[in-house]
C-alpha positions as CSV (number, residue, x, y, z in Angstrom):
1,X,0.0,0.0,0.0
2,X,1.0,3.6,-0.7
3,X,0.3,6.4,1.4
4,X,-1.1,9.8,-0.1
5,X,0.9,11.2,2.5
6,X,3.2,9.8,5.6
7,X,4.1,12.1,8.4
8,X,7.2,11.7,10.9
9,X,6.4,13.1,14.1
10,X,3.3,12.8,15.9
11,X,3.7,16.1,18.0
12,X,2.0,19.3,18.0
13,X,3.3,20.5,14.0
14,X,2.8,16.5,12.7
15,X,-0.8,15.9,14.1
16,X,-2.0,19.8,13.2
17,X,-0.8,18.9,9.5
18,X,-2.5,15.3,9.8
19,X,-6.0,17.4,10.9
20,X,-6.1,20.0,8.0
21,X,-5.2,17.8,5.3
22,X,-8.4,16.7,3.3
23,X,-7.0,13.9,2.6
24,X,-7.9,10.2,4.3
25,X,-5.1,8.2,3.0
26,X,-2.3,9.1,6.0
27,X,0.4,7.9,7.9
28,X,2.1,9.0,11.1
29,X,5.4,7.8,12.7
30,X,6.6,8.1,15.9
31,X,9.0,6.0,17.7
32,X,7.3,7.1,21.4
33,X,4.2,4.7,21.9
34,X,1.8,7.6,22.1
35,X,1.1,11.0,20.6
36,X,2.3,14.6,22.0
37,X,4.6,14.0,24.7
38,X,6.2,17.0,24.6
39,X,2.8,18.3,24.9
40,X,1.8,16.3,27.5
41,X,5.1,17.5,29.3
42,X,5.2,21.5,28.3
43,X,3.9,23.8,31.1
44,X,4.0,21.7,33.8
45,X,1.4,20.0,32.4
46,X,-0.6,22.4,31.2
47,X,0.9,23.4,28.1
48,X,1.6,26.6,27.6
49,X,-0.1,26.7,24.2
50,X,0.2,30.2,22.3
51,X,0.8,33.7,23.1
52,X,-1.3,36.7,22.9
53,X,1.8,39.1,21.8
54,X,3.5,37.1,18.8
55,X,5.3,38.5,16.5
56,X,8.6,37.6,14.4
57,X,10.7,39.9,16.7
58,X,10.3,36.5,19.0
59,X,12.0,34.0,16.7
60,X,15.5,33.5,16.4
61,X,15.4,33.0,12.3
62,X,14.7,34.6,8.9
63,X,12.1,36.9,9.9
64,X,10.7,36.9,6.1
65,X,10.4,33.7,6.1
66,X,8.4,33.0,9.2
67,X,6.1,36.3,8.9
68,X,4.0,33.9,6.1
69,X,2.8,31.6,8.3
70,X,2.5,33.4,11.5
71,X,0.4,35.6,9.5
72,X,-1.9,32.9,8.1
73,X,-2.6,31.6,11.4
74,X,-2.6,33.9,14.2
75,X,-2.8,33.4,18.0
76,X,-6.7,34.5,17.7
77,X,-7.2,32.0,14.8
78,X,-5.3,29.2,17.0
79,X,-7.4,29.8,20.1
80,X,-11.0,30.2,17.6
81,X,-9.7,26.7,15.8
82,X,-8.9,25.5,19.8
83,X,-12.6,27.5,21.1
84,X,-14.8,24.7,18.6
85,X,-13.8,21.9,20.8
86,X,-14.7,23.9,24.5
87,X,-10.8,23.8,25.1
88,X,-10.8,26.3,28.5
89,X,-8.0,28.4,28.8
90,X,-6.5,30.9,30.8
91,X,-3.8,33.9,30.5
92,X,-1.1,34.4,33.0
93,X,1.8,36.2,32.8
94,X,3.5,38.2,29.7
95,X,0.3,37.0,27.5
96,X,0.7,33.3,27.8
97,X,-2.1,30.9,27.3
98,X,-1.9,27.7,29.5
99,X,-4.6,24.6,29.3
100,X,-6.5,25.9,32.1
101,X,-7.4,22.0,33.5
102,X,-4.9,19.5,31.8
103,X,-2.4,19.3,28.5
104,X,-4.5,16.1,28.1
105,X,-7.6,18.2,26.9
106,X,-5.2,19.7,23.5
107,X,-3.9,15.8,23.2
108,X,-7.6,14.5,23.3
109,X,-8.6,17.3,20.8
110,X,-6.0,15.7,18.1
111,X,-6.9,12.3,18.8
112,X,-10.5,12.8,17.7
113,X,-9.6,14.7,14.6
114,X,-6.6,12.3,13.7
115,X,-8.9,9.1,13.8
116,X,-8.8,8.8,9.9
117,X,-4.9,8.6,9.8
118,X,-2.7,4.8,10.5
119,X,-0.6,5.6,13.1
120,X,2.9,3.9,13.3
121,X,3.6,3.9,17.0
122,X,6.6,2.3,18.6
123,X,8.3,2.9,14.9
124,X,11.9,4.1,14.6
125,X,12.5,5.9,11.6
126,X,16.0,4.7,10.0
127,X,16.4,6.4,6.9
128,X,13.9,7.5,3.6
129,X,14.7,7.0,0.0
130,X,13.0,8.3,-3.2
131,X,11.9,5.9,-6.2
132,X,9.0,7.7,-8.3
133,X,7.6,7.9,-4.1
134,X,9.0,7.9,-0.8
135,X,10.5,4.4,0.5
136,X,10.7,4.9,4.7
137,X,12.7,2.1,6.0
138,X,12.0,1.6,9.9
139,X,12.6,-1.2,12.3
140,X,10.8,-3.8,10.9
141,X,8.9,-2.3,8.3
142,X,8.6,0.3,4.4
143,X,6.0,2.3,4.7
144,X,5.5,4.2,1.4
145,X,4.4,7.3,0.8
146,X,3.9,10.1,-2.5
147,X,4.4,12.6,0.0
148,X,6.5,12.9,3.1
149,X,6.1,16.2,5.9
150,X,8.5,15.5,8.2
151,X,7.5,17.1,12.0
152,X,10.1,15.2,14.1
153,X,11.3,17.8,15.6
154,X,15.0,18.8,17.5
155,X,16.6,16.7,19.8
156,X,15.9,18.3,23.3
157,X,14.0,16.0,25.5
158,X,15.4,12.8,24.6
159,X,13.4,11.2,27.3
160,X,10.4,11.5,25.2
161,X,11.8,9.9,21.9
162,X,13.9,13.4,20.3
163,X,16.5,12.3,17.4
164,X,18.6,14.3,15.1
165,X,16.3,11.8,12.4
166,X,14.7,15.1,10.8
167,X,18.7,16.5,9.9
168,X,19.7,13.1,8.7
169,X,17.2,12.8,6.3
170,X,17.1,16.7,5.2
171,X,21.1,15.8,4.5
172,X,20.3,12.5,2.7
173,X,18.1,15.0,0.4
174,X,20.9,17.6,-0.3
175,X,19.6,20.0,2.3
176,X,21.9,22.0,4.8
177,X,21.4,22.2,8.4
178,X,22.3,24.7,10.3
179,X,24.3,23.2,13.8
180,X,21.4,22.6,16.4
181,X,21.9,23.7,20.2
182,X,20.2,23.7,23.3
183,X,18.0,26.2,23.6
184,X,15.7,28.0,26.3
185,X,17.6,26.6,28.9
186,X,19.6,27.8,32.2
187,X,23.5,29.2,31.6
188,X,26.4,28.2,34.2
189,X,28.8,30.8,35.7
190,X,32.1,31.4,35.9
191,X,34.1,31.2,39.1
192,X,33.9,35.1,39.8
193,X,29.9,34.4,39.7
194,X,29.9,30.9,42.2
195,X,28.5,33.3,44.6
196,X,24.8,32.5,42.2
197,X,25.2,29.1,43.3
198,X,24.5,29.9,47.1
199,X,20.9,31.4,45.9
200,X,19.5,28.4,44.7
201,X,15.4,28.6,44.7
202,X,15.7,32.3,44.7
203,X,13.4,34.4,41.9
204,X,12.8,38.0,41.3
205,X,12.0,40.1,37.9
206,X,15.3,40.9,35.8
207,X,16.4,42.6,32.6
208,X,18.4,40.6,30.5
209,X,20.6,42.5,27.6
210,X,22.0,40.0,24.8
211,X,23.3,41.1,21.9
212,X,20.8,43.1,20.5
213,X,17.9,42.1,22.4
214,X,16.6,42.8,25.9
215,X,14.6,41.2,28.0
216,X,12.5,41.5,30.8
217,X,10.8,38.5,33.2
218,X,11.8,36.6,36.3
219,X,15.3,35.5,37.2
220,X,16.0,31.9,38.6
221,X,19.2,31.5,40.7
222,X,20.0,27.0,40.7
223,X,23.2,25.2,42.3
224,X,24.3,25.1,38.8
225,X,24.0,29.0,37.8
226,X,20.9,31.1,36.6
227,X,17.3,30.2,34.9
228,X,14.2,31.0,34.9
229,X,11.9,32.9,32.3
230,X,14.3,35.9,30.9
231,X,17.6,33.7,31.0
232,X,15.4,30.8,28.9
233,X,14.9,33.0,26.5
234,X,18.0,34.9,26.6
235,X,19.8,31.3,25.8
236,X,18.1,31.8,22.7
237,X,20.4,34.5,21.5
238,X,23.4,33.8,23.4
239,X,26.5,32.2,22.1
240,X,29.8,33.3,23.7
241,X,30.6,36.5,25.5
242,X,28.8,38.6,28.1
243,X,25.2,39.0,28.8
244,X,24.2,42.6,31.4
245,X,21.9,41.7,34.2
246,X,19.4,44.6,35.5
247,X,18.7,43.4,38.8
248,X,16.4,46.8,39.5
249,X,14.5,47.1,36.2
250,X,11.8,49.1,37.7
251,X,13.4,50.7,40.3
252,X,15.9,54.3,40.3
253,X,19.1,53.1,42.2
254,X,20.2,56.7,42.7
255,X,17.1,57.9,44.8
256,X,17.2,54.1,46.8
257,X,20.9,55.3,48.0
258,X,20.7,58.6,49.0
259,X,23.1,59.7,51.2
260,X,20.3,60.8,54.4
261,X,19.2,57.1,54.7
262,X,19.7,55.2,57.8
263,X,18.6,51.7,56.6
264,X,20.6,49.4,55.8
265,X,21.4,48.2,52.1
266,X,19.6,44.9,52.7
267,X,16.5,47.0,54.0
268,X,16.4,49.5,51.8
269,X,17.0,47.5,48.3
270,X,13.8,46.0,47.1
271,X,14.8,42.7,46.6
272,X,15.6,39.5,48.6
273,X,17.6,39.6,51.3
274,X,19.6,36.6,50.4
275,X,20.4,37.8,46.9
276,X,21.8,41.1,49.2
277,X,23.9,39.7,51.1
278,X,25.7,37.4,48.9
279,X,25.9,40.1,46.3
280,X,27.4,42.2,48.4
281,X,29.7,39.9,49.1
282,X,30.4,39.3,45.9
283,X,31.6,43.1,45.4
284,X,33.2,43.7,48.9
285,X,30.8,45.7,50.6
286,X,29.5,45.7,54.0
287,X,26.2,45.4,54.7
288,X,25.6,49.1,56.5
289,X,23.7,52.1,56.5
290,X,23.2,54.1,53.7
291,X,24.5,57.2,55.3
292,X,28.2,55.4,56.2
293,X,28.8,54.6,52.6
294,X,32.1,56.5,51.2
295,X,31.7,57.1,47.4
296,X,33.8,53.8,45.8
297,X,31.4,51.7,47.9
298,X,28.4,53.7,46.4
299,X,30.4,53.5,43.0
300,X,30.3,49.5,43.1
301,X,26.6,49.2,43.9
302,X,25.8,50.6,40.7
303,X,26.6,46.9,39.6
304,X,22.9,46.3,40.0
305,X,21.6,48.2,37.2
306,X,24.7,46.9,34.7
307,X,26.2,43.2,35.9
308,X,27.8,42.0,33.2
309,X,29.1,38.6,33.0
310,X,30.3,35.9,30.4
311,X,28.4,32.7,31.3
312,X,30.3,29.7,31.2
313,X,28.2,27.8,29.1
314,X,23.9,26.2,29.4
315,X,22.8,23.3,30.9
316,X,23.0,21.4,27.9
317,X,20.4,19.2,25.8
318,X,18.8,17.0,28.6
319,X,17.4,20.5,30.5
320,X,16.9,22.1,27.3
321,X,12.9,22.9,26.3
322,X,13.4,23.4,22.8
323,X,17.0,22.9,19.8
324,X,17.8,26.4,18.3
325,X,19.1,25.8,14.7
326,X,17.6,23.1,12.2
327,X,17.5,22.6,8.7
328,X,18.0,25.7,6.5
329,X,14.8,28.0,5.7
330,X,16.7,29.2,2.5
331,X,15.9,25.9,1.2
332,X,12.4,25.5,2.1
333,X,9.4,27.0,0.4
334,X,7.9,30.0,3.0
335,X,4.1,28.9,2.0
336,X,4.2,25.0,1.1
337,X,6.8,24.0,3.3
338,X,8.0,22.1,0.4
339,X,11.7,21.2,-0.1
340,X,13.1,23.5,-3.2
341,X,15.2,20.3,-3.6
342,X,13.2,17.4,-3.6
343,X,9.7,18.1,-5.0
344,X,6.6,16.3,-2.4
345,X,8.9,16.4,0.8
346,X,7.9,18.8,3.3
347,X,9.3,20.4,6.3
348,X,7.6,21.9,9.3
349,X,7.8,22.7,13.1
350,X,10.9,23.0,15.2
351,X,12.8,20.7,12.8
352,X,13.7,23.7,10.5
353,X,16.1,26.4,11.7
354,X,13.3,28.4,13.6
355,X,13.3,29.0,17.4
356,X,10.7,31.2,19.4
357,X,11.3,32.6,23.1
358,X,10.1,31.0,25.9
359,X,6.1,31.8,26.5
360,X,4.3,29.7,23.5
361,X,5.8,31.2,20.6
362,X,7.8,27.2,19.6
363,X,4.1,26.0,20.1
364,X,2.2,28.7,17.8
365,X,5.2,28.5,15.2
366,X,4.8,24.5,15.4
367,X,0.4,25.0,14.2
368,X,1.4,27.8,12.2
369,X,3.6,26.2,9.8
370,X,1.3,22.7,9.8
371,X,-1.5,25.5,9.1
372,X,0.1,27.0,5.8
373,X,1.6,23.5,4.8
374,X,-2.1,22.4,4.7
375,X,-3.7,25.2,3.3
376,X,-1.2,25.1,0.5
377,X,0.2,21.4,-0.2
């Protein structure tokens, strides 16, 4: 038997593509024995689904080639498409829509409209050939196909089944990838910032300057360095080199240490008392009134509005949520999704070399592109 269409990856880009296609003829492979993990797994398990601010100033990629499909299917269209089957939501922070009861409730959603398609469960992909149709060799079994998407993926969270399968066989078909990373994931410090490590569990809002980007959200200190929300997304756009730390975004240092103030720094600063004292440890200043402070001491406080730091590297694949990098978009057409290298084999999701900022933006990129693939295969 040949499939009208086979489809490697049954996560959120593979099953949207499998629901808007009109045809019933489908196949979808996944070497995990059931559908959306990393669904299942996002937002605690929740899923943190979309966003209500997207935009192409949140991907790391070719912003012209990512503005088609983010366009053709918007947050509002996602949540509408999502509002049909009574899927309740809710916003929290920075715009971000969460499953308001379970990630199970999106899953269930895609089971009922995949029903039509043969699913391949429990099916390692081992490499795909082309004669007049697709020839997928697996463990045990061809499956054939006239077209192939492929929506495996990157290779973070290889507890739930990720492979570098998606790069091998865009190579195998001429195509260049781009090297993948970890990405939105936690950086580890030098030895100058070890002092981090002693604030482990301790979270406050931070800016984070990168490059050319800033960012704004809550700070995580770990035992192995820094996470949380802005440094996720901040590993986005960081390779080597220094990142600047705001640890008083909101607040005007110079009128917190005027010179009539008895407090003391750790009373006076608002943040946590812990961070404080370790930070002014860090920096070699006593913990004193406001008033007692010469001007070099006032001079090194300033620190907190511009830390600057090299990191010494992220946490690495295993804590990563999501692979930076991925299979060049030069090569991929913006509307189609179709490979301008091998007619009928198609491309979508976080396989390609498209990576959004922590908040649902991977998530809305991942329905978008299965979206425009399907409206114009």
């Amino acid at each position: 038997m040949i499939y009208d269409i086979a489809i490697i990856g049954a996560g959120a880009s593979g099953l949207m593509s499998a629901s808007m296609l009109p045809s019933k003829n489908i196949a979808i492979i996944d070497s995990n024995s059931k559908i959306a993990l990393k669904i299942l797994a996002s937002g605690g398990g929740k899923c943190n689904i979309t966003n209500k601010n997207v935009s192409v100033e949140n991907y790391l990629a070719n912003k012209e080639f990512i503005k088609k499909a983010l366009d053709e299917f918007t947050p509002k269209e996602l949540l509408k498409f999502l509002d049909k089957f009574k899927l309740e939501l809710e916003v929290r922070k920075y715009g971000q829509y969460f499953c308001k009861k379970s990630a199970k409730d999106v899953v269930s959603i895609f089971e009922k409209l995949t029903k039509h398609c043969h699913f391949f469960m429990n099916t390692k992909v081992l490499h795909v050939e082309f004669k007049n149709h697709f020839i997928i060799k697996t463990q045990g079994k061809t499956i054939e196909a006239k077209k192939l998407i492929v929506a495996s993926g990157g290779i973070s969270y290889t507890s739930i089944g990720a492979s570098p399968i998606g790069y091998e066989i865009a190579k195998s078909f001429g195509h260049s990838v781009v090297t993948p990373a970890p990405a939105l994931v936690g950086l580890t410090v030098q030895k100058d910032q070890f002092w981090m490590k002693n604030l482990s569990g301790i979270s406050f809002n931070t800016k984070l300057s990168i490059e050319d980007k800033t960012l704004e959200s809550d700070l995580l200190f770990t035992h192995k360095g820094i996470s949380g929300p802005v440094v996720l997304s901040g590993s986005l756009y960081w390779k080597k080199g220094k990142i600047e730390l705001d640890f008083l975004p909101k607040s005007n240092l110079k009128k917190l240490l005027d010179k009539k103030s008895k407090k003391q720094i750790s009373s006076q600063l608002p943040l946590p008392k812990r961070f404080i004292l370790e930070f002014l440890k860090s920096i070699h200043v006593e913990d004193k009134a406001i008033c007692k402070l010469n001007n070099s001491e006032i001079e090194k406080l300033q620190v907190l509005k511009k830390y600057e730091f090299a990191p010494a590297g992220n946490f690495g694949f295993t804590k990563a949520e999501v692979t930076k990098g991925g299979i060049c978009t030069d090569e991929i057409n913006s509307l189609t999704f179709e490979s301008k290298l091998q007619k009928n084999l198609h491309f979508v999701g976080e396989v390609l070399d498209v990576t959004g900022e922590l908040g649902g933006y991977n998530f809305q990129w991942a329905f978008a592109s299965a979206v425009s693939l399907a409206k114009y295969i």
